[in-house]
Each structure stands twice: as C-alpha cells, then as structure tokens.
C-alpha positions as CSV (number, residue, x, y, z in Angstrom):
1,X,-13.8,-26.2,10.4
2,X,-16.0,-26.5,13.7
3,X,-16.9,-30.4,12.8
4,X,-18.9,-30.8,16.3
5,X,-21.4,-27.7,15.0
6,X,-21.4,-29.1,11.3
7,X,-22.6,-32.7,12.6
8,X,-25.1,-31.3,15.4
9,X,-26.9,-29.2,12.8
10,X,-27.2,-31.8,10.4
11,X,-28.3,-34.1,13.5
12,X,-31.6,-31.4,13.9
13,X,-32.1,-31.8,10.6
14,X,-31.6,-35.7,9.9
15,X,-33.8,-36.1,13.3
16,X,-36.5,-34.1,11.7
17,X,-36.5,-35.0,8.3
18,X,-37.2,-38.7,9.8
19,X,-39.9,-37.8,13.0
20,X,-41.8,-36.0,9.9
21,X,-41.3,-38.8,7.5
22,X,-42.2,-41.9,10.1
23,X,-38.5,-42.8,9.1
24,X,-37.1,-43.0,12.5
25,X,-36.8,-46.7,12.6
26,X,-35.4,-47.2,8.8
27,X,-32.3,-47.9,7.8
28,X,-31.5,-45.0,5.5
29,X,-27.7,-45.3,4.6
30,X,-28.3,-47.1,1.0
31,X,-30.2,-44.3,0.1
32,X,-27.9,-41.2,1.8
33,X,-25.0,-43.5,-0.4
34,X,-27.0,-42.8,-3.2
35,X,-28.2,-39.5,-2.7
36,X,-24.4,-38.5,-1.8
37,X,-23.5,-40.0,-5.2
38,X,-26.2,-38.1,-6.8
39,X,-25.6,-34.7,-5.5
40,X,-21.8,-35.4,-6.7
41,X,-22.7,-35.9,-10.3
42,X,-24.9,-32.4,-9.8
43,X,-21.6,-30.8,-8.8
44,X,-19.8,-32.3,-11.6
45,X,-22.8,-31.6,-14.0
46,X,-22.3,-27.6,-12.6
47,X,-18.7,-27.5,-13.1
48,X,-18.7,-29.0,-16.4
49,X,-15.5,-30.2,-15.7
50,X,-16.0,-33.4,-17.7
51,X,-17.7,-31.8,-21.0
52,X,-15.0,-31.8,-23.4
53,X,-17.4,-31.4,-26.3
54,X,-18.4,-27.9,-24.9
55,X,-17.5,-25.0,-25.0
56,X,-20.0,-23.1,-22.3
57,X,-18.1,-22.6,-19.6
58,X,-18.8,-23.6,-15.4
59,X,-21.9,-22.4,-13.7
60,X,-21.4,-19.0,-11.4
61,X,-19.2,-19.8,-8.4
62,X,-22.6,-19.6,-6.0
63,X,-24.3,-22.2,-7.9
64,X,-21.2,-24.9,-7.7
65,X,-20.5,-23.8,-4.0
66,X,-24.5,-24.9,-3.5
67,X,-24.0,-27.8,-5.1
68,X,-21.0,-28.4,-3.1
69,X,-22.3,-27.8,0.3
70,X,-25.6,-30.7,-1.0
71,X,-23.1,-32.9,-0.9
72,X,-21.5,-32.1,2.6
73,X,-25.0,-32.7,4.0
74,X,-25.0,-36.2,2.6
75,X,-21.5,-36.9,4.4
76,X,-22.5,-35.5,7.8
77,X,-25.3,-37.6,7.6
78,X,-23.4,-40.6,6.2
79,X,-21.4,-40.2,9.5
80,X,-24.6,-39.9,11.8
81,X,-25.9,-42.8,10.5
82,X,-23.2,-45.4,10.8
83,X,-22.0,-43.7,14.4
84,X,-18.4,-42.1,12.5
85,X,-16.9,-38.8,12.8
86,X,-13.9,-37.1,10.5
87,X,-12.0,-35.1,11.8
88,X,-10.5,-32.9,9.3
89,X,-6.5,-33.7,8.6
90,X,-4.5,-31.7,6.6
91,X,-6.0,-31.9,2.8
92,X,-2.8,-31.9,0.7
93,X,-3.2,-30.3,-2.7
94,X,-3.4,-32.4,-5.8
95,X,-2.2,-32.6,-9.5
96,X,-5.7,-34.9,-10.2
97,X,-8.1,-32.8,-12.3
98,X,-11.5,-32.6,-11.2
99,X,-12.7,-35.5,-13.2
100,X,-10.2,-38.0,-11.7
101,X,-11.3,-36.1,-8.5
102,X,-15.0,-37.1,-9.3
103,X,-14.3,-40.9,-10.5
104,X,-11.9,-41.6,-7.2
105,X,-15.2,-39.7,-4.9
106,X,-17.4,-42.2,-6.5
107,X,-15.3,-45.4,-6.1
108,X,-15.1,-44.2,-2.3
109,X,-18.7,-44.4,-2.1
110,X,-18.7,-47.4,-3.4
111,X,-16.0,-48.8,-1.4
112,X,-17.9,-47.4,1.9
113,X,-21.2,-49.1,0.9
114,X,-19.2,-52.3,0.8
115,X,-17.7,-51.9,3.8
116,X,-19.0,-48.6,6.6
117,X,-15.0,-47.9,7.8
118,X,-14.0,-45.1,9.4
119,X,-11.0,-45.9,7.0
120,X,-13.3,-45.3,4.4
121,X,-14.9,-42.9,5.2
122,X,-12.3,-40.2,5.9
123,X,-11.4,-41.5,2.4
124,X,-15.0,-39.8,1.3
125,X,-14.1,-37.0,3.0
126,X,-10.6,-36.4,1.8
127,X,-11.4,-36.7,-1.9
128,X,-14.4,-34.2,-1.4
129,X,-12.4,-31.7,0.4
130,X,-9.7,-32.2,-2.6
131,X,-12.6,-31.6,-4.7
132,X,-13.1,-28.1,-3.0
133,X,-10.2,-27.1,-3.2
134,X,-9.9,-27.3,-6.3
135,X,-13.6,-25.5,-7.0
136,X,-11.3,-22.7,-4.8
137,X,-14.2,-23.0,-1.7
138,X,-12.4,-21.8,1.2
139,X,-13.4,-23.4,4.7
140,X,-15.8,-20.0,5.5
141,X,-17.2,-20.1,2.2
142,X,-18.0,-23.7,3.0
143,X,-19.2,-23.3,6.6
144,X,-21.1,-20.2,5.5
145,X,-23.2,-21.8,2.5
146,X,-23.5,-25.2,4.7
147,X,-25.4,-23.0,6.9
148,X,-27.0,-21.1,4.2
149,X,-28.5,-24.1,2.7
150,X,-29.3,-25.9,6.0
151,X,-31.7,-23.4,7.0
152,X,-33.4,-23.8,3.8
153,X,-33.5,-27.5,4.0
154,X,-34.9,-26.8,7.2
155,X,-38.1,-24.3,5.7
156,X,-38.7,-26.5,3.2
157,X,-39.3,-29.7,5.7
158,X,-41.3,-27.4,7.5
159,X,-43.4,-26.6,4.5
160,X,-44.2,-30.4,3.4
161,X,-41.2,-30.2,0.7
C-alpha cells in the first residue's frame, strides 16, 4: 500500500474537517479513539461474525469493505494526530476468528489511549489488517474503496454534513 498517499489524503480531509468545524486548536484523539472503536463494532455488526443466535448471513461484500475502509480513516488520522506513521510489515495470516480478531482490535485501542506508542500503534494496525484479511479485502480493494469513501467524506463536509 502507498502509506505516504493514504496519510496525505486523510491530512486534506482531517485539516478540513477541523478549519470548518473551528476544531483546529482541539485535541481530538479521545474522540478519533472512540470513533475508531465505533466504526469497528459497525464492521463487526456487518459481518455478523459474533451472532451465534442467527442465522442471516454477513452483509454484501461492498457494504463490509465500506465499513472497513471507515475504520482505516480513523487510523490514518489516529497517526496524524499523535505525529506516528505505520509502515506496513508483513501481516502474517491467523488461526483467530474474526471475533477474537475484534476483542484483541479493541484492547489495542485501549492500550493506545493509555499509552500513544508507536509500539502500539502498529499493534492497531496489525490486528486491523489481520482483520482484512480475513474479510478477504485485498490491498486494491482497500486502496480503491479508501479512496471511494474519502471523496465522499469530502462532499459531505462540503455540504454541511
């Protein structure tokens, strides 16, 4: 993945989002934990991975790779804010399901919030990359809908969303 491209368009955006919202001298990491948290229980909501008393099946691939992507967002951003970069490493494959996936993503959140390493961090990344792997998101399909949803992100700012 071209990192450097992901992180400069969610710079525009972050930058933006705060000149139109008077936010450019808040602190906003508390809330991006907990919006990154959020969005990861939409993806899990979507996948349904964790509904063992159901029988209806995952949402369509599109609408669990849009979920996904929410959440890369919040990670760039995450980064921007506390001045870290990852740089992706080679994401082994895992025998964790998707809801041990989901409970060790969260803990890493909350392990970041307690402490803003770059240890950490790439610890954030790591589990969500595992996580979409296992959704079977390639790193185009990733790229592409990161892109996809950025410029929407980007309309709706720009129409008082």
């Amino acid at each position: 993945m071209n990192w450097n491209e992901l992180y400069q368009m969610q710079y525009e955006l972050d930058l933006f989002i705060e000149k139109e919202h008077g936010l450019t001298d808040k602190n906003l990491l508390k809330d991006k934990l907990l919006a990154l948290s959020v969005e990861a229980g939409e993806l899990a909501n979507e996948t349904r991975c964790f509904k063992f008393w159901s029988l209806k099946g995952p949402s369509e691939k599109s609408v669990i790779l849009e979920e996904y992507v929410d959440g890369i967002h919040f990670l760039l951003s995450i980064g921007l804010e506390t001045h870290l970069r990852y740089d992706q490493k080679t994401v082994f494959k895992t025998d964790d399901s998707l809801t041990e996936l989901f409970l060790q993503f969260n803990r890493h959140i909350s392990e970041f919030a307690e402490a803003h390493t770059e240890e950490r961090y790439d610890q954030m990344w790591h589990t969500y990359l595992l996580i979409g792997e296992k959704l079977d998101f390639s790193a185009e399909d990733t790229i592409r809908a990161y892109k996809e949803k950025n410029e929407v992100n980007v309309e709706r700012q720009k129409n008082k969303y």
